[in-house]
C-alpha positions in Angstrom: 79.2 86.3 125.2 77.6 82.9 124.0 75.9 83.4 120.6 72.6 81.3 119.7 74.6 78.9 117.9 77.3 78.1 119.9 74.0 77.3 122.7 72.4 75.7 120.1 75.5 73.3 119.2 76.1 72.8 122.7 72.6 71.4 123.2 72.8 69.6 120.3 76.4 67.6 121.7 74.4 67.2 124.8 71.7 65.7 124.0 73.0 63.8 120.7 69.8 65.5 118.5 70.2 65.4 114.7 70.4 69.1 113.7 68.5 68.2 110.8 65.4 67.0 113.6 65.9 70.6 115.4 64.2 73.7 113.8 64.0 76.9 115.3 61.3 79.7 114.7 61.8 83.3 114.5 59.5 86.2 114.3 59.5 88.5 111.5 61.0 91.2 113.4 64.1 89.3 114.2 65.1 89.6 110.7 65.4 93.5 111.1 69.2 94.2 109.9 70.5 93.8 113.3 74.5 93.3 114.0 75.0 89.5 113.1 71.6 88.3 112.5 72.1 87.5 108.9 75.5 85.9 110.1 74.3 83.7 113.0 71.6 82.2 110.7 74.0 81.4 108.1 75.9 79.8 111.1 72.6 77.4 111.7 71.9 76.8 108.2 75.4 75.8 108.0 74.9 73.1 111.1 71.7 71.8 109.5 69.4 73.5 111.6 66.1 74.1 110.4 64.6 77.6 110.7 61.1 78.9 110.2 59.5 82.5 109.9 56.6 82.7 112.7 54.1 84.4 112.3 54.4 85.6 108.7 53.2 88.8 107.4 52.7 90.5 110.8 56.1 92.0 111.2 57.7 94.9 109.5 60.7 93.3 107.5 60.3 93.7 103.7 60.9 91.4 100.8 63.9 92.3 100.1 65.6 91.2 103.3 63.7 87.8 103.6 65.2 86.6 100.8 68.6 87.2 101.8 68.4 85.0 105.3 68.6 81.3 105.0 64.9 80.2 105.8 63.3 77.3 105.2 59.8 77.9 106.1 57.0 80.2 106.1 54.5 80.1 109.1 51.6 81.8 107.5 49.8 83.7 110.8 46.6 82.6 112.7 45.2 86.2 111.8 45.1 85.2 108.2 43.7 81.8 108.1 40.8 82.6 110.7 37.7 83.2 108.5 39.9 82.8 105.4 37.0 80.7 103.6 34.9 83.2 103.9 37.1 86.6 104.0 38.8 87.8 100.3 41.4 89.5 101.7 42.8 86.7 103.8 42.6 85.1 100.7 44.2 86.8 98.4 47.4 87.3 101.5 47.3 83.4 101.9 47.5 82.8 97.9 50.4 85.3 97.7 52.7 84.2 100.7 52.3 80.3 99.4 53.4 81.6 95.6 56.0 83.5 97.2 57.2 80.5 99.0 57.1 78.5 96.1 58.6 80.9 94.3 61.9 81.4 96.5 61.5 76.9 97.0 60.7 77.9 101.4 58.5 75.5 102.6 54.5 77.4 104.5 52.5 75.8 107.3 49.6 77.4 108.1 48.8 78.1 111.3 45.9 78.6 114.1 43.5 76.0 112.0 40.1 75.7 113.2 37.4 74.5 110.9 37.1 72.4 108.2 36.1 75.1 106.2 39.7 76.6 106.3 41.9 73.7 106.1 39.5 73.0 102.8 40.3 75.9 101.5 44.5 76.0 102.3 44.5 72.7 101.0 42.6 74.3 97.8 45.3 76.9 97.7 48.3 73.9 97.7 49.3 74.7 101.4 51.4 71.7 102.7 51.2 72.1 106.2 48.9 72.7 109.0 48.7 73.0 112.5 45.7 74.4 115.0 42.8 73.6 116.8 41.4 71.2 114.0 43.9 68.7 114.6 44.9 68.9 118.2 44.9 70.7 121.1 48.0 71.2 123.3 49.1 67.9 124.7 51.4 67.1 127.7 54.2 65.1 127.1 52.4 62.4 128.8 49.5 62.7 126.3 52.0 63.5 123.1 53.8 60.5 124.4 51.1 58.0 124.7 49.6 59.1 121.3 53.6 58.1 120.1 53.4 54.9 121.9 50.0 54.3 119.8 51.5 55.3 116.3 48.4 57.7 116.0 48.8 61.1 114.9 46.5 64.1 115.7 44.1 64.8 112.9 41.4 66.6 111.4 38.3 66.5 112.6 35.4 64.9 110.5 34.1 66.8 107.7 37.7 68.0 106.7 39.3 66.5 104.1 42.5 64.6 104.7 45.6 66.6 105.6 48.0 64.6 105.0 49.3 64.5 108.6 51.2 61.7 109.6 53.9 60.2 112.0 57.0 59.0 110.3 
């Protein structure tokens, strides 16, 4: 039986990616102790893979096992950034998941923003990273590929302040 590393390292060889360019998302509920989760994460970490929570805060894992997996992101949810201008509670989940980031040195992105109004307010909060509506929406890779070929990046629309989005 193939484990998700060995495909991933086999992709990698194929296609002569930089594991440090690859990262790879998971859902809160993959984290569940399951038989040789923690262990085939360790294995990615240990290739230089990148990996990144979706989705945060929807799942059922609890603190304690987070920090024990080698993650290097937070993806705060779509369900917590819609309305979270205007709505205290999304507030007060957003402010704690970036502190807790902060706190364990993960990187956050927010995702699923829309308006202005809530990129304003992430940026506010000291949320480095953004992606949604608001900057883009889904692109071939025709369309992603032409905006490469331009050296233009997707970004805000006016009446946001900058977000720091760029191409390297």
């Amino acid at each position: 039986k193939q484990t998700v590393p060995h495909l991933v390292a086999a992709c990698l060889a194929r296609t002569g990616l930089g594991p440090e360019l690859l990262e790879l998302e998971i859902t809160e509920s993959c984290l569940m102790p399951a038989l040789g989760t923690r262990e085939q994460l360790l294995e990615l970490e240990g290739m230089g893979v990148e990996l990144a929570i979706d989705d945060f805060g929807t799942g059922f894992s609890s603190l304690s096992t987070i920090h024990r997996y080698p993650i290097n992101k937070l993806k705060i949810d779509r369900s917590f950034v819609d309305g979270v201008d205007t709505n205290p509670t999304s507030q007060s989940i957003v402010r704690a998941t970036l502190a807790m980031a902060r706190g364990l040195g993960v990187n956050t992105l927010a995702e699923g923003v829309e308006r202005p109004e809530e990129l304003n307010f992430l940026l506010r909060c000291g949320c480095p990273a953004f992606q949604g509506y608001l900057f883009s929406r889904p692109l071939t890779p025709t369309q992603f590929e032409a905006l490469l070929q331009k050296g233009v990046a997707p970004g805000p629309v006016s009446g946001a302040e900058p977000a720091r989005a760029h191409l390297p």
